[in-house]
N, CA, C and O atoms as a Maestro MAE file, in Angstrom:
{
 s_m_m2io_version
 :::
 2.0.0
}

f_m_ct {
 s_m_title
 :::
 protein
 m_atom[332] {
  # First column is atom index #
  i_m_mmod_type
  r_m_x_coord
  r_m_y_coord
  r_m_z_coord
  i_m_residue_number
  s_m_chain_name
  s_m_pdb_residue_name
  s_m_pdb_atom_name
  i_m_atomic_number
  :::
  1 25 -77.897 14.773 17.644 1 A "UNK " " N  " 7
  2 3 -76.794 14.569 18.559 1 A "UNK " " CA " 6
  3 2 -76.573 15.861 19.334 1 A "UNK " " C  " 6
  4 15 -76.897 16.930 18.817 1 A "UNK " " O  " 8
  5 25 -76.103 15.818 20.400 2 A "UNK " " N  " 7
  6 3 -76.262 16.895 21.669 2 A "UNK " " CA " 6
  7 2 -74.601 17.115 21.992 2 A "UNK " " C  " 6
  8 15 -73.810 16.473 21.300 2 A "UNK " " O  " 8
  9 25 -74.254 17.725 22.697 3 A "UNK " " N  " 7
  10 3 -72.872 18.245 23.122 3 A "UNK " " CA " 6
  11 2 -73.352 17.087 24.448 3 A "UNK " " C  " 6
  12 15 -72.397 16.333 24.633 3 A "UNK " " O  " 8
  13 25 -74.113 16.865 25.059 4 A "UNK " " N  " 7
  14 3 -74.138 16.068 26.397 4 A "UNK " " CA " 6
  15 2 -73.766 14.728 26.134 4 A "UNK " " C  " 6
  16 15 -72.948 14.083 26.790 4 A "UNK " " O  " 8
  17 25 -74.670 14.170 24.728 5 A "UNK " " N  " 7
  18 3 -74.674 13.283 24.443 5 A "UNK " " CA " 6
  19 2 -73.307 12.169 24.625 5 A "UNK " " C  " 6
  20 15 -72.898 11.098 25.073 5 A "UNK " " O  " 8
  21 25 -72.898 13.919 23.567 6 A "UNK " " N  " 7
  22 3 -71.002 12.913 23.159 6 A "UNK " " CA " 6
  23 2 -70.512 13.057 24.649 6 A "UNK " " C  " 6
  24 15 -70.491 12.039 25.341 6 A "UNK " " O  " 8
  25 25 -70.130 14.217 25.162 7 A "UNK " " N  " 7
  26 3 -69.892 13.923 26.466 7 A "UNK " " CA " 6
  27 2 -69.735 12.510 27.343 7 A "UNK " " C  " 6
  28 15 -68.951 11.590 27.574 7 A "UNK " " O  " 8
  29 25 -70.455 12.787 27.515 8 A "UNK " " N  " 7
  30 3 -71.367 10.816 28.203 8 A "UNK " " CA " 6
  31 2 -70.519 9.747 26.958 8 A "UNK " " C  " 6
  32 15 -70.320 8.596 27.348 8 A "UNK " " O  " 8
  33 25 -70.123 10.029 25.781 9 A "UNK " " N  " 7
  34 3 -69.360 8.869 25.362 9 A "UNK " " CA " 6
  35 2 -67.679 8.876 25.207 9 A "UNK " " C  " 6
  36 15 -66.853 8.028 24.869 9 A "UNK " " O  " 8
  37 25 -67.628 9.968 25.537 10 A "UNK " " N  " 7
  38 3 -66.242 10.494 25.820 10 A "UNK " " CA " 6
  39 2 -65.973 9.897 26.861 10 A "UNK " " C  " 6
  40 15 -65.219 8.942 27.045 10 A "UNK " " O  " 8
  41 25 -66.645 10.508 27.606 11 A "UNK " " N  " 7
  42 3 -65.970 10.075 29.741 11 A "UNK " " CA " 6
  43 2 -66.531 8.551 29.957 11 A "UNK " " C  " 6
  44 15 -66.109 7.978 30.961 11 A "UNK " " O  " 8
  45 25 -67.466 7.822 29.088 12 A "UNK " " N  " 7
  46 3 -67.101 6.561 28.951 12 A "UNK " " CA " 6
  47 2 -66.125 5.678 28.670 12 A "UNK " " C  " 6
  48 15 -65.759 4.650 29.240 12 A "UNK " " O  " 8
  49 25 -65.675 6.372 27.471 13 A "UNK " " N  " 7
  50 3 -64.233 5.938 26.823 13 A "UNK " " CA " 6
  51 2 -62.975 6.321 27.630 13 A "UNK " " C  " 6
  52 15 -61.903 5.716 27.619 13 A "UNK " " O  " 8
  53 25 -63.283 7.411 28.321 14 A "UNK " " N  " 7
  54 3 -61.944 8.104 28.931 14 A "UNK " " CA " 6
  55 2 -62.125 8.075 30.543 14 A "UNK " " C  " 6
  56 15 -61.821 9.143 31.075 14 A "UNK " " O  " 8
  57 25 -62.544 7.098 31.374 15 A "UNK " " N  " 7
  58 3 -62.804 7.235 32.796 15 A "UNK " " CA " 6
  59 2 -61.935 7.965 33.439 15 A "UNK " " C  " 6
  60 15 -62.229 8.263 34.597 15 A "UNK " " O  " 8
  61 25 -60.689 8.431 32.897 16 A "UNK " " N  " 7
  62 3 -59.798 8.696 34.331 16 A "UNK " " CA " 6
  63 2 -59.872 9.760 33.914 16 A "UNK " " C  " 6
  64 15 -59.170 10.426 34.675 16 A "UNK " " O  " 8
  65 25 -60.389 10.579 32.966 17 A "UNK " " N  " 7
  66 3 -60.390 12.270 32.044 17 A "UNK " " CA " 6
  67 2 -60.263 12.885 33.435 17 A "UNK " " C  " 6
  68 15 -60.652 12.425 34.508 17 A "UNK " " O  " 8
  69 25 -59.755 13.802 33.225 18 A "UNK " " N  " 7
  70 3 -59.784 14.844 34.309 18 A "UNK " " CA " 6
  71 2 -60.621 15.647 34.030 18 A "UNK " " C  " 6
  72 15 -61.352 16.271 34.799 18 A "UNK " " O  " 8
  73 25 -60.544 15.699 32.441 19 A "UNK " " N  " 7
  74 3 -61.912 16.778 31.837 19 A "UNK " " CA " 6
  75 2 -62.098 16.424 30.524 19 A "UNK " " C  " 6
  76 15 -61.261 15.971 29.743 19 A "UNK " " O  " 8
  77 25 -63.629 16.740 30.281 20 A "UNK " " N  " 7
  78 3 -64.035 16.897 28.917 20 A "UNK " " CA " 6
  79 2 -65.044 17.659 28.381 20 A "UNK " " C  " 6
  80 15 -66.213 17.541 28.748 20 A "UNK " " O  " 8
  81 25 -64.637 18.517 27.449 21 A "UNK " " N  " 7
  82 3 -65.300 19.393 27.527 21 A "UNK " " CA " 6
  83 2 -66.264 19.294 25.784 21 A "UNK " " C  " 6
  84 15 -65.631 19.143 24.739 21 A "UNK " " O  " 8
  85 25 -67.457 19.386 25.803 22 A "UNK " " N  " 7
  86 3 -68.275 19.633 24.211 22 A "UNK " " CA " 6
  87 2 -68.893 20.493 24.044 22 A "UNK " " C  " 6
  88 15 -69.941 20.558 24.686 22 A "UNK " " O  " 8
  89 25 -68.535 21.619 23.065 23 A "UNK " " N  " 7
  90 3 -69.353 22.150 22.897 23 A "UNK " " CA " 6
  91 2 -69.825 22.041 21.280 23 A "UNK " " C  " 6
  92 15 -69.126 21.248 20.649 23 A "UNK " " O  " 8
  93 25 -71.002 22.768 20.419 24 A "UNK " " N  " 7
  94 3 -71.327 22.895 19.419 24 A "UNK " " CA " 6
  95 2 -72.832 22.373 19.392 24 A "UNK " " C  " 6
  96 15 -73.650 22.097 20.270 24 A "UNK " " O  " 8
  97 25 -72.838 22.360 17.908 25 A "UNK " " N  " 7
  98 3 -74.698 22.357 17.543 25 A "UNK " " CA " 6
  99 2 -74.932 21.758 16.137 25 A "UNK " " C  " 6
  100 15 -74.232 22.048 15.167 25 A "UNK " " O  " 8
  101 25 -75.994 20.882 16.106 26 A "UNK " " N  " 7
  102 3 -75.795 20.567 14.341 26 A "UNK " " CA " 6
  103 2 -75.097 19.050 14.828 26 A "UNK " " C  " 6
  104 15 -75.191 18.223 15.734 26 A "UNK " " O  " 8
  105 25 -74.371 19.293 13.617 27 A "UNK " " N  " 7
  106 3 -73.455 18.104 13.580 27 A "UNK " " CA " 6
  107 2 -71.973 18.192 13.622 27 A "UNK " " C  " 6
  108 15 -71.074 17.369 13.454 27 A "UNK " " O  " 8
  109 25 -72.020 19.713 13.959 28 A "UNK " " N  " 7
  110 3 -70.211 20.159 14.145 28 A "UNK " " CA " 6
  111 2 -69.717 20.490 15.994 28 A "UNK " " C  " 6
  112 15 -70.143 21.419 16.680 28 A "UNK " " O  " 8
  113 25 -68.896 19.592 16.355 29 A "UNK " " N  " 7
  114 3 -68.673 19.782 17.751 29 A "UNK " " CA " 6
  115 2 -67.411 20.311 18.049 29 A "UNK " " C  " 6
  116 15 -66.563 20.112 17.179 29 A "UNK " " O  " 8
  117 25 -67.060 20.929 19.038 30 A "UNK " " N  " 7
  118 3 -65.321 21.106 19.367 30 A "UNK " " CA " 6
  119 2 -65.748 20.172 21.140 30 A "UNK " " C  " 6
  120 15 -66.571 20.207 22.055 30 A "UNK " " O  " 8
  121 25 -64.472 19.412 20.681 31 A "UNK " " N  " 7
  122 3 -64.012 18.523 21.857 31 A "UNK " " CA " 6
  123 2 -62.642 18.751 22.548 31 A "UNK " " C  " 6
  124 15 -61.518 18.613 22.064 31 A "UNK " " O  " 8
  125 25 -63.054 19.185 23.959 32 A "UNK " " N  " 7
  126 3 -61.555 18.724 24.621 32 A "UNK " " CA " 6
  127 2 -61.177 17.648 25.969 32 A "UNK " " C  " 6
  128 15 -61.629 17.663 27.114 32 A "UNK " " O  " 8
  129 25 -60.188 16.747 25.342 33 A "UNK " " N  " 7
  130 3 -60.313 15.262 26.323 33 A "UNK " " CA " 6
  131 2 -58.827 15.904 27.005 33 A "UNK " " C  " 6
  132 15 -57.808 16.303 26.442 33 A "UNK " " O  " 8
  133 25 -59.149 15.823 28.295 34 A "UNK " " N  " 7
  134 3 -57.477 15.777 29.095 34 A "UNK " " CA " 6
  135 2 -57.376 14.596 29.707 34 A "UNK " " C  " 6
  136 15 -58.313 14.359 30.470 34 A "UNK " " O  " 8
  137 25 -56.249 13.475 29.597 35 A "UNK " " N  " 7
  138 3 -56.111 12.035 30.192 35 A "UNK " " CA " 6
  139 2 -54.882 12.327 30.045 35 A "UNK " " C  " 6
  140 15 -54.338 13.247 29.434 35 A "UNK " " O  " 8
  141 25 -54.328 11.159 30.877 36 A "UNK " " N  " 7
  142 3 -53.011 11.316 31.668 36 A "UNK " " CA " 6
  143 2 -52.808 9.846 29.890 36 A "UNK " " C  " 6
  144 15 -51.864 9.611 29.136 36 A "UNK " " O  " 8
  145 25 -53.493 9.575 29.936 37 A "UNK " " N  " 7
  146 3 -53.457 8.265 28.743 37 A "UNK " " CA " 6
  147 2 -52.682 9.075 27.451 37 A "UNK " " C  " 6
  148 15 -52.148 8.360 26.603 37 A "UNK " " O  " 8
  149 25 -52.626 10.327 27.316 38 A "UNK " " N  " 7
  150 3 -52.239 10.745 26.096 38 A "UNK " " CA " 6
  151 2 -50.883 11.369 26.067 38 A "UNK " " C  " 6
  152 15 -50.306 11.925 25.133 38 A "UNK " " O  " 8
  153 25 -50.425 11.110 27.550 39 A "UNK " " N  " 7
  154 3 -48.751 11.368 27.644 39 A "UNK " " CA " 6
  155 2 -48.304 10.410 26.083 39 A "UNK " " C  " 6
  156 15 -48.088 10.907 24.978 39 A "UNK " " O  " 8
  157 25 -48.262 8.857 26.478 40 A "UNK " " N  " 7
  158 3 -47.138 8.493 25.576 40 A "UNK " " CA " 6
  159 2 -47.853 8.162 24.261 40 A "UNK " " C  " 6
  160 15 -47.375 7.178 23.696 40 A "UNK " " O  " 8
  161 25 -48.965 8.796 23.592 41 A "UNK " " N  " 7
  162 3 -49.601 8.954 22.668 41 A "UNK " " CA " 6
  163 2 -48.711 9.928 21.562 41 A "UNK " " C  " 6
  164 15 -48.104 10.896 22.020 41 A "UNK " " O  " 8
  165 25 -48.657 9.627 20.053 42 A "UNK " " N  " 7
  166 3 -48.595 10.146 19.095 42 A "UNK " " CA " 6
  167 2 -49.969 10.770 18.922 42 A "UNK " " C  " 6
  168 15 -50.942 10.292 19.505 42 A "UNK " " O  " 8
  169 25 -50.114 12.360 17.733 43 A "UNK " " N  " 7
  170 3 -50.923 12.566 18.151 43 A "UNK " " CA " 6
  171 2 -52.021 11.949 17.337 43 A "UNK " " C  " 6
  172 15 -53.168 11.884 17.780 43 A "UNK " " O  " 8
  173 25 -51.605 11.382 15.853 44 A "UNK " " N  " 7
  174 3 -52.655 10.328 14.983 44 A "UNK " " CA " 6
  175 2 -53.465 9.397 16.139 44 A "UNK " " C  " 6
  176 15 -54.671 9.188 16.004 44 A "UNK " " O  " 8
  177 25 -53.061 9.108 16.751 45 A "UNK " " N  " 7
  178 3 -53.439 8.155 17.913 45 A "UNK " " CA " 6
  179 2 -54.309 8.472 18.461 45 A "UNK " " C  " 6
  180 15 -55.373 7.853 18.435 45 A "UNK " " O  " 8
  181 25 -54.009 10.044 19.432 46 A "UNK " " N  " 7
  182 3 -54.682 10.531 19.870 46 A "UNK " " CA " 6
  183 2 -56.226 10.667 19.414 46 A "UNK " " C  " 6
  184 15 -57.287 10.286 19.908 46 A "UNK " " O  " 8
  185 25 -55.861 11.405 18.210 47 A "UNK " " N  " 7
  186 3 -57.437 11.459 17.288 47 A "UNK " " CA " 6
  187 2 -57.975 10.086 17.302 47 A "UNK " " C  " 6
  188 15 -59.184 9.866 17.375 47 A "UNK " " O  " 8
  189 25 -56.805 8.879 17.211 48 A "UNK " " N  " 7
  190 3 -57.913 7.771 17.176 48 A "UNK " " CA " 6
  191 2 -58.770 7.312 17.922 48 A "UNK " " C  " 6
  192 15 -59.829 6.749 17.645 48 A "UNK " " O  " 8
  193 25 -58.175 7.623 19.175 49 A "UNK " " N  " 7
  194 3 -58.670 7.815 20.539 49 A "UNK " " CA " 6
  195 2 -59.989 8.234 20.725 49 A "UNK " " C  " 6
  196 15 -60.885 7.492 21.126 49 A "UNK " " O  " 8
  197 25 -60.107 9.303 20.466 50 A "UNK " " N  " 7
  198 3 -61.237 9.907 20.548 50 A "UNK " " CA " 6
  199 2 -62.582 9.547 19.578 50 A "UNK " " C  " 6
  200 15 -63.764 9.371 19.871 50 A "UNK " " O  " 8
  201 25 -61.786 9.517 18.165 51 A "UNK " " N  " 7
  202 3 -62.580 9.220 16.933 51 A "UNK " " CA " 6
  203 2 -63.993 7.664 17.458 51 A "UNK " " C  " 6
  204 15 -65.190 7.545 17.196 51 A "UNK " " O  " 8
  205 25 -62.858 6.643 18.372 52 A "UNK " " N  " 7
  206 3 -63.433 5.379 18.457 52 A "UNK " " CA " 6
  207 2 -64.722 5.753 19.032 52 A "UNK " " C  " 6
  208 15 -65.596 5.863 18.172 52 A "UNK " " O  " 8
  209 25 -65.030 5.938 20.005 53 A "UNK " " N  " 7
  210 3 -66.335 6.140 20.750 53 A "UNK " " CA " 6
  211 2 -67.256 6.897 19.678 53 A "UNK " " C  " 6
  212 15 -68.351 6.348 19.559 53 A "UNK " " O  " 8
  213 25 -67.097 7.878 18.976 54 A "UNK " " N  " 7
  214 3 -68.033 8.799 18.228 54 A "UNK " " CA " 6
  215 2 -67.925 8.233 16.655 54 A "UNK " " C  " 6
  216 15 -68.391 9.080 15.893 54 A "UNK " " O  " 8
  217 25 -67.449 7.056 15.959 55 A "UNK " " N  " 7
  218 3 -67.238 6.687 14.512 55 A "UNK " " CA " 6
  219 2 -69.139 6.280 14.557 55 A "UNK " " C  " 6
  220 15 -69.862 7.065 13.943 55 A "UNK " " O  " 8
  221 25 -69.619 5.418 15.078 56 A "UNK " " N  " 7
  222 3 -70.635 5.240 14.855 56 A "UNK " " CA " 6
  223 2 -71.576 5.897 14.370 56 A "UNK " " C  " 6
  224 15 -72.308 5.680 13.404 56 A "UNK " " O  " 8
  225 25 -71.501 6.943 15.294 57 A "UNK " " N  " 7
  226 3 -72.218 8.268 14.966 57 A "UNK " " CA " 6
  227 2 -71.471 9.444 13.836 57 A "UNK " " C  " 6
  228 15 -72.160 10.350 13.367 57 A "UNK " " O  " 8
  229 25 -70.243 9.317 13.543 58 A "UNK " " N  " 7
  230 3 -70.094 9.928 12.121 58 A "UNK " " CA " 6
  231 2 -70.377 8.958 11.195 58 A "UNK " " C  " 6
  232 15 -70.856 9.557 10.232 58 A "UNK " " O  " 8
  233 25 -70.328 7.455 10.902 59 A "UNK " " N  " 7
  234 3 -71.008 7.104 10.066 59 A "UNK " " CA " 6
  235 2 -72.548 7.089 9.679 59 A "UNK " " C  " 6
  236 15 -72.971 6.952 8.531 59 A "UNK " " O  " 8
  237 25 -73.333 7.256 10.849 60 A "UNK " " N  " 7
  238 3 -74.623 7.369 10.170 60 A "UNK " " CA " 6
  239 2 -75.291 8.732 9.989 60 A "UNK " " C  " 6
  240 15 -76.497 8.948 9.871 60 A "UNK " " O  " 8
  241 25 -73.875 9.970 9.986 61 A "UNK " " N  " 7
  242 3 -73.711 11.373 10.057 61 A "UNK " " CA " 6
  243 2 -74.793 12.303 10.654 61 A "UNK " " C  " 6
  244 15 -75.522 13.109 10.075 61 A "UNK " " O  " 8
  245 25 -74.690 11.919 12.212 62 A "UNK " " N  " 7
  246 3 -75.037 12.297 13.361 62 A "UNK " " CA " 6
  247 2 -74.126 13.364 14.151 62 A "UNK " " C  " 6
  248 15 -74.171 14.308 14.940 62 A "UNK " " O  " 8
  249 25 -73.477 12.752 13.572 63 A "UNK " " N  " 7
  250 3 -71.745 13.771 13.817 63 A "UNK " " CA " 6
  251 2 -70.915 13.902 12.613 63 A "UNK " " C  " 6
  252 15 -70.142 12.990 12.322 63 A "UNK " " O  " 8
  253 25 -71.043 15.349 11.620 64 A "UNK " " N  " 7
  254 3 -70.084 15.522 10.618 64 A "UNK " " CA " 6
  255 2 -68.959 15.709 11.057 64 A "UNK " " C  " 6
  256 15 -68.152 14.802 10.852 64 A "UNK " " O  " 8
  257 25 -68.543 16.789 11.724 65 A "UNK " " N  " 7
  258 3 -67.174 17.112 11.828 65 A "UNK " " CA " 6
  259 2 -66.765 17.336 13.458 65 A "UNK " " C  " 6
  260 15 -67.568 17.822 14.254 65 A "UNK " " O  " 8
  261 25 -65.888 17.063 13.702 66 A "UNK " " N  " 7
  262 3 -65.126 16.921 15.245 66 A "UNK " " CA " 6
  263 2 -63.608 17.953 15.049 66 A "UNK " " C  " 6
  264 15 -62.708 17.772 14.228 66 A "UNK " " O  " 8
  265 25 -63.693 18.862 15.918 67 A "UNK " " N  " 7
  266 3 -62.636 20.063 15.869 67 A "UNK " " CA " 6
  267 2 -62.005 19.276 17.540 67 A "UNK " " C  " 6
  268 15 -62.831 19.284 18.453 67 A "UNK " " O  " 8
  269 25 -60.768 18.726 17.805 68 A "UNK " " N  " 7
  270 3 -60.741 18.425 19.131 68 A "UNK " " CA " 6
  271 2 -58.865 18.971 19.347 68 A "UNK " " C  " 6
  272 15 -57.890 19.226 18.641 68 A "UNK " " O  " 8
  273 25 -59.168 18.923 20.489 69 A "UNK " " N  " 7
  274 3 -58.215 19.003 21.491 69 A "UNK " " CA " 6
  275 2 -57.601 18.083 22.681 69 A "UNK " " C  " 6
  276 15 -57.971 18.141 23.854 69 A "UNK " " O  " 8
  277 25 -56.549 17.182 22.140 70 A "UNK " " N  " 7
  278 3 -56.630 16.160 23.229 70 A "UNK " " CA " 6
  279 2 -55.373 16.544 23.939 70 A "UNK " " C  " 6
  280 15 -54.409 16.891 23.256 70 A "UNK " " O  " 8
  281 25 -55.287 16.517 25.207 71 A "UNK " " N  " 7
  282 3 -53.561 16.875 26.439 71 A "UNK " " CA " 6
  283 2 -53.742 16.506 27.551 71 A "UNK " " C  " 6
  284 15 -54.914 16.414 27.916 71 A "UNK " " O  " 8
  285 25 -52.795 16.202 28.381 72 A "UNK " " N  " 7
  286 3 -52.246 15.843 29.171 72 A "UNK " " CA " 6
  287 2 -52.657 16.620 30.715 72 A "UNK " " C  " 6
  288 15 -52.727 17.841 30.577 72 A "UNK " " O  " 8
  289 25 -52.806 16.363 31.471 73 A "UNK " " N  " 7
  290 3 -53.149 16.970 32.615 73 A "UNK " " CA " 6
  291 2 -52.196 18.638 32.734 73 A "UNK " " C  " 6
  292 15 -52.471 19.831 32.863 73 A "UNK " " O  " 8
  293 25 -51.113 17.865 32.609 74 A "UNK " " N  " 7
  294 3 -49.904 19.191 32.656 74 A "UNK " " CA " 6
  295 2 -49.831 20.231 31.271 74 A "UNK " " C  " 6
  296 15 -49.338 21.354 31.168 74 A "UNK " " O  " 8
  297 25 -50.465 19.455 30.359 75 A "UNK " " N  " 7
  298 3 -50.264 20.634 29.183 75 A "UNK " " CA " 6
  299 2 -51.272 21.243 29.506 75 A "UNK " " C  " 6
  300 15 -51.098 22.459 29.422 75 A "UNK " " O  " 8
  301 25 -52.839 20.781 30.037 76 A "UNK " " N  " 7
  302 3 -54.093 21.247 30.291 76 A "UNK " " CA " 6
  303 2 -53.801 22.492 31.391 76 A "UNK " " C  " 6
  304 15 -54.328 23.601 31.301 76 A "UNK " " O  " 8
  305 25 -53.064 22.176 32.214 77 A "UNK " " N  " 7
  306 3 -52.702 23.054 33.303 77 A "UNK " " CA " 6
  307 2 -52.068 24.305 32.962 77 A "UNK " " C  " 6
  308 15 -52.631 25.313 33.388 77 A "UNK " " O  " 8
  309 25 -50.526 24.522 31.968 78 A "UNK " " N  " 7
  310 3 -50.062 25.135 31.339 78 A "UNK " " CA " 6
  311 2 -50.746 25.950 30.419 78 A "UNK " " C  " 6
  312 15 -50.177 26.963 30.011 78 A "UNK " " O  " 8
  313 25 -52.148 25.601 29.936 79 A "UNK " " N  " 7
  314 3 -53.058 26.159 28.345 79 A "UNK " " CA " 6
  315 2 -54.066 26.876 29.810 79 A "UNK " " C  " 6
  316 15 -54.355 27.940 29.263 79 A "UNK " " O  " 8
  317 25 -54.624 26.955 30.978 80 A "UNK " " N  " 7
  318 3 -54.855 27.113 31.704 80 A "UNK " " CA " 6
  319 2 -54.505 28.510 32.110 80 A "UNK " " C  " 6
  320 15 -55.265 29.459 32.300 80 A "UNK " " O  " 8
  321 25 -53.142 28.443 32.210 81 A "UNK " " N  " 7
  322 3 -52.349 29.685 33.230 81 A "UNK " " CA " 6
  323 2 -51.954 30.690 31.951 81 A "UNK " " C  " 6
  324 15 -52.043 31.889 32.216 81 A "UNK " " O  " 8
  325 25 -51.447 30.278 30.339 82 A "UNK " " N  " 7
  326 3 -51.355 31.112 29.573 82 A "UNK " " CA " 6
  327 2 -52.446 31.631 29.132 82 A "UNK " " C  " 6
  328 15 -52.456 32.826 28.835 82 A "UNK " " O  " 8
  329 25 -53.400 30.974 29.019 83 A "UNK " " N  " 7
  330 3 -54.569 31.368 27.746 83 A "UNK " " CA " 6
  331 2 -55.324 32.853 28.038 83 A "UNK " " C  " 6
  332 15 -56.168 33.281 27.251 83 A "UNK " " O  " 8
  :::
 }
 m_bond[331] {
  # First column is bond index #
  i_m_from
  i_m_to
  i_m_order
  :::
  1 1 2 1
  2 2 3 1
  3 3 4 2
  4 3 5 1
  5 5 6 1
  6 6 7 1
  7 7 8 2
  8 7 9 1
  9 9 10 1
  10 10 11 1
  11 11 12 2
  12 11 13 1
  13 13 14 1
  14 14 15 1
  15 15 16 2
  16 15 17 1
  17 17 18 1
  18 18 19 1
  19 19 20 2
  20 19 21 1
  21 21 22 1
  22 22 23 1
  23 23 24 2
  24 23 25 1
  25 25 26 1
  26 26 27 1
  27 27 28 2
  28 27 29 1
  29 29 30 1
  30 30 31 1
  31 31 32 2
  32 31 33 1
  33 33 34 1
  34 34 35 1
  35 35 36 2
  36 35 37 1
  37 37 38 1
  38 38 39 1
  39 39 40 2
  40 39 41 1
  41 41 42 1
  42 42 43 1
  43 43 44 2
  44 43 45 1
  45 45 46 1
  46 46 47 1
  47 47 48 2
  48 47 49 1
  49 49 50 1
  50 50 51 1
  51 51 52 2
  52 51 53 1
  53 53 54 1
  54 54 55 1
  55 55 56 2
  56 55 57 1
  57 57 58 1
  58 58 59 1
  59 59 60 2
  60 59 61 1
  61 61 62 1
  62 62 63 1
  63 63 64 2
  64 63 65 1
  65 65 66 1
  66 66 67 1
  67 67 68 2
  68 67 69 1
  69 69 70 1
  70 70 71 1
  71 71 72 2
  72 71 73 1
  73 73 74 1
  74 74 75 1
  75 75 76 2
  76 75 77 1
  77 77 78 1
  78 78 79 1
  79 79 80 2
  80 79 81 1
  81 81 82 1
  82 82 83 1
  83 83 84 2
  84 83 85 1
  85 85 86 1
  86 86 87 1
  87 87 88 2
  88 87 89 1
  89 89 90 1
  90 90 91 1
  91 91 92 2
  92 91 93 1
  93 93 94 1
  94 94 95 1
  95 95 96 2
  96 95 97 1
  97 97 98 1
  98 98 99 1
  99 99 100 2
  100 99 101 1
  101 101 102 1
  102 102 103 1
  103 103 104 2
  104 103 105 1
  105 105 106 1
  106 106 107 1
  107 107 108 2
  108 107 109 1
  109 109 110 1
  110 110 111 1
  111 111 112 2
  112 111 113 1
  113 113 114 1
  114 114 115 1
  115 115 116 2
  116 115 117 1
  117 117 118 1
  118 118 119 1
  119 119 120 2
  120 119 121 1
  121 121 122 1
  122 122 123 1
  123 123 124 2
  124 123 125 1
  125 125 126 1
  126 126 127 1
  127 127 128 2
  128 127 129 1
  129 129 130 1
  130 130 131 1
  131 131 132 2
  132 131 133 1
  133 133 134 1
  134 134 135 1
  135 135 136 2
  136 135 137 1
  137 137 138 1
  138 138 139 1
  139 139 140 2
  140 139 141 1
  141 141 142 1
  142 142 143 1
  143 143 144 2
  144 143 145 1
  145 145 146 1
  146 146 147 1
  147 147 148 2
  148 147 149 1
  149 149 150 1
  150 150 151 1
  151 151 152 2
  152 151 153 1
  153 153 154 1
  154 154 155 1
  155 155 156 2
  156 155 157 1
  157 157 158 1
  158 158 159 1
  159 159 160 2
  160 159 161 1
  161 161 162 1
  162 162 163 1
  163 163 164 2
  164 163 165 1
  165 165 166 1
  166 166 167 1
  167 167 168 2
  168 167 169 1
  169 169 170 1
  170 170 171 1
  171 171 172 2
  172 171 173 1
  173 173 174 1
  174 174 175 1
  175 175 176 2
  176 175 177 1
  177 177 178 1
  178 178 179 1
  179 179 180 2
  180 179 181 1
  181 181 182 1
  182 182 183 1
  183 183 184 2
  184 183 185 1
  185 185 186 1
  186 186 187 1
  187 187 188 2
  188 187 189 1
  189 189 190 1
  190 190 191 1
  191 191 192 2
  192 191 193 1
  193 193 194 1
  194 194 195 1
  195 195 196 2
  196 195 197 1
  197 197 198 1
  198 198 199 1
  199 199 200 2
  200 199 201 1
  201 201 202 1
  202 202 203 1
  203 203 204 2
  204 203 205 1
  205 205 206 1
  206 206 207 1
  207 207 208 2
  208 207 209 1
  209 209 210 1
  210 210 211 1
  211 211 212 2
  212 211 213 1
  213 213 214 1
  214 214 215 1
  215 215 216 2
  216 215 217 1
  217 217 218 1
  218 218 219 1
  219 219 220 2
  220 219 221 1
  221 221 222 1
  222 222 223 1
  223 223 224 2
  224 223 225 1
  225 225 226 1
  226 226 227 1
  227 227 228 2
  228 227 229 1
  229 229 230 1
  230 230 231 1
  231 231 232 2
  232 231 233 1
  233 233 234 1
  234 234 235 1
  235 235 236 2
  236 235 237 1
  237 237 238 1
  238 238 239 1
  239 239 240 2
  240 239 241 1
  241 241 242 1
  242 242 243 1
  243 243 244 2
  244 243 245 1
  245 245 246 1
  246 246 247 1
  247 247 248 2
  248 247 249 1
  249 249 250 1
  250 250 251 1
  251 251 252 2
  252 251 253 1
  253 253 254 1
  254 254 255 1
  255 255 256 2
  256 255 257 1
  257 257 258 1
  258 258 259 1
  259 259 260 2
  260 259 261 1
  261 261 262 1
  262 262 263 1
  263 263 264 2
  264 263 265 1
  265 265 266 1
  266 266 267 1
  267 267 268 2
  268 267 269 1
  269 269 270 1
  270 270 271 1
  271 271 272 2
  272 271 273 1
  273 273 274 1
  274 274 275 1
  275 275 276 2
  276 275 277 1
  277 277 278 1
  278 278 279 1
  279 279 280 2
  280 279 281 1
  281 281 282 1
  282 282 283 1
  283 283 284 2
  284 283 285 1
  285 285 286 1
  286 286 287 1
  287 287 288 2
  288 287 289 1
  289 289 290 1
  290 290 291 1
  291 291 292 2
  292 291 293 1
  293 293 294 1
  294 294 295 1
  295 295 296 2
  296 295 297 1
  297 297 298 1
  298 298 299 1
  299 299 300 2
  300 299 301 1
  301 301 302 1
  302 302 303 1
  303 303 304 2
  304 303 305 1
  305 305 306 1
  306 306 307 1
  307 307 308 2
  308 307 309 1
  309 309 310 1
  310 310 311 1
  311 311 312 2
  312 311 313 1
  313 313 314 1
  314 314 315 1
  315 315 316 2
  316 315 317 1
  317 317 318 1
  318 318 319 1
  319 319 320 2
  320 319 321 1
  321 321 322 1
  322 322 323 1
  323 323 324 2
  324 323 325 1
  325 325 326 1
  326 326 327 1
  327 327 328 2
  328 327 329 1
  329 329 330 1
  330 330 331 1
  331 331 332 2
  :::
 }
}
């Protein structure tokens, strides 16, 4: 499994993403999804969100572990101008 790979199943799942970002190697990735979809999201949700597109591939452990980051256009913007 590739950082492009998931990519491509992220911004499948997430068409309106403003961004998504993968990086990592192996089977350990850090993900960050920004959608306007995760305003009225809890954040269990959120993870579920993301989890759906890539479960396949942690079950046949193609993907062990997922470190992610999911926000909002405006929190994305804000993590942006502080960071």
């Amino acid at each position: 499994m590739t950082p492009d790979v998931i990519k491509s199943l992220l911004q499948a799942a997430f068409p309106d993403a403003v961004e998504v970002i993968v990086t990592g190697e192996g089977a350990k990735f850090q993900v960050t999804v920004v959608s306007e979809e995760f305003a009225s999201l809890r954040p269990v949700a959120k993870q579920q969100r993301v989890y759906a597109p890539l479960n396949e591939h942690i079950a046949s452990g193609a993907i062990h572990a997922v470190t992610m980051r999911t926000l909002t256009p405006e929190e994305w913007r804000k993590a942006q101008l502080f960071a």
